[in-house]
C-alpha positions, -999 to +999 in steps of 0.1 A: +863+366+200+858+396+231+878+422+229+889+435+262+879+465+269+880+482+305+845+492+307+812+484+285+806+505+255+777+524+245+762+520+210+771+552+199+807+547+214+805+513+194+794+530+164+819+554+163+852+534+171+835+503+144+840+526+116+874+522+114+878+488+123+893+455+097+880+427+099+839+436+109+827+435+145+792+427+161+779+447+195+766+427+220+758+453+241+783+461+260+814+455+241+826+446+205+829+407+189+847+401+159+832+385+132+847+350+119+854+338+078+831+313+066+832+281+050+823+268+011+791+259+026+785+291+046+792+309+011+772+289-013+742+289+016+745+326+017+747+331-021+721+311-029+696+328-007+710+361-025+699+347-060+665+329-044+651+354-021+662+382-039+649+373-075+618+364-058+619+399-042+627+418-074+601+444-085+582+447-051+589+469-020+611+447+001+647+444-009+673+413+003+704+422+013+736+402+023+759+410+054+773+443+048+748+456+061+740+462+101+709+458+119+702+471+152+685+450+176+678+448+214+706+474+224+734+447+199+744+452+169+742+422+147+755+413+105+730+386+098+742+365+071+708+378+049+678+401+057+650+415+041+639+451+049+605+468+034+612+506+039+636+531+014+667+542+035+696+564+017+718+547-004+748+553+020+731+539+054+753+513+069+724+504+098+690+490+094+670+497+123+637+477+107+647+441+089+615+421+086+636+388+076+663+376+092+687+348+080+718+332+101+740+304+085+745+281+115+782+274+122+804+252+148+816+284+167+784+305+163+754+283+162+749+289+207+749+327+199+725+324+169+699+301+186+699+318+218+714+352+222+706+363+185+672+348+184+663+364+220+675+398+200+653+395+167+620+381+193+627+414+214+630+440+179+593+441+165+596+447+131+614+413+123+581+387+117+605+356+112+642+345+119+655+319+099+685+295+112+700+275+085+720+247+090+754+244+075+761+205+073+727+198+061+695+208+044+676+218+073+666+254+092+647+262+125+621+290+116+610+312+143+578+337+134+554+361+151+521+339+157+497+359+173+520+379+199+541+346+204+575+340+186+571+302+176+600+282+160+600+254+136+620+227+120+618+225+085+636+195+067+649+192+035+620+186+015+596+218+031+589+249+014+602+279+037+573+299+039+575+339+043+535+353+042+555+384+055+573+392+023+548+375-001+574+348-010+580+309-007+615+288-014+617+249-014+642+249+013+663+223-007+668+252-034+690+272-009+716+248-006+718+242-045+756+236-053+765+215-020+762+177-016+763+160+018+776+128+024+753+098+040+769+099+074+761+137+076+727+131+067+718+108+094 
């Protein structure tokens, strides 16, 4: 949901007046958006690429992290439901201004802002090499990664490997939906 706000905000106007703010608000440039609860599935998807992408992660340079954390993109400010970043910040940064991976859980009410706003976002920020969509009612994501100074997507069904050369790391896609069953009609 908008806000409404007589004039557009800045970021650092945004910045400031988000601090105090219950519940968590994105910036889409211009003003603030509050951020919706999740389902079961939204929270097992997002757990379990926590525990997959993480583990894998563990030891190296790059670091998962779930959506408390802010990342600035294109002028918006954005809580992606996972990312990945590959540089030390302080321990009490709120912002990352350089995710590499990006992860969305697809919902009803956000999946048209994730595929198209969102994903025009992560293309225009360069230090993000892929942008993962995951569906919500199915095993199933749309990939988007740097190729050669194009941003190409992908569909990637239940039974493919998600691929990230970027981070050194793959995950049998089926693995991140671990703990949720779909019924035959939602399969189809």
């Amino acid at each position: 949901m908008n806000l409404a706000f007589r004039k557009p905000m800045s970021l650092a106007e945004f910045l400031a007046w988000e601090e105090g703010q219950e519940p968590r608000f994105e910036f889409d440039g211009a003003r603030p958006v509050a951020m919706v609860g999740g389902t079961r599935a939204h929270a097992f998807i997002q757990r379990n690429l926590a525990i997959s992408v993480g583990g894998r992660l563990r030891g190296g340079p790059c670091q998962f992290a779930g959506s408390d954390l802010k990342v600035l993109v294109a002028g918006s400010i954005r809580y992606p439901d996972g990312l990945v970043v590959c540089t030390p910040g302080p321990n009490d940064s709120t912002l990352v201004r350089d995710p590499v991976v990006v992860f969305e859980v697809l919902s009803n009410s956000t999946a048209g802002t994730d595929r198209i706003t969102k994903n025009h976002e992560y293309a225009a920020t360069p230090s993000i090499r892929r942008y993962v969509m995951l569906e919500q009612d199915r095993v199933a994501a749309t990939v988007f990664a740097r190729v050669e100074g194009d941003w190409v997507g992908h569909v990637l069904r239940e039974d493919a490997v998600l691929e990230m050369p970027e981070i050194g790391i793959s995950v049998p896609l089926a693995e991140l939906y671990e703990g949720l069953s779909f019924g035959e009609a939602e399969e189809a």
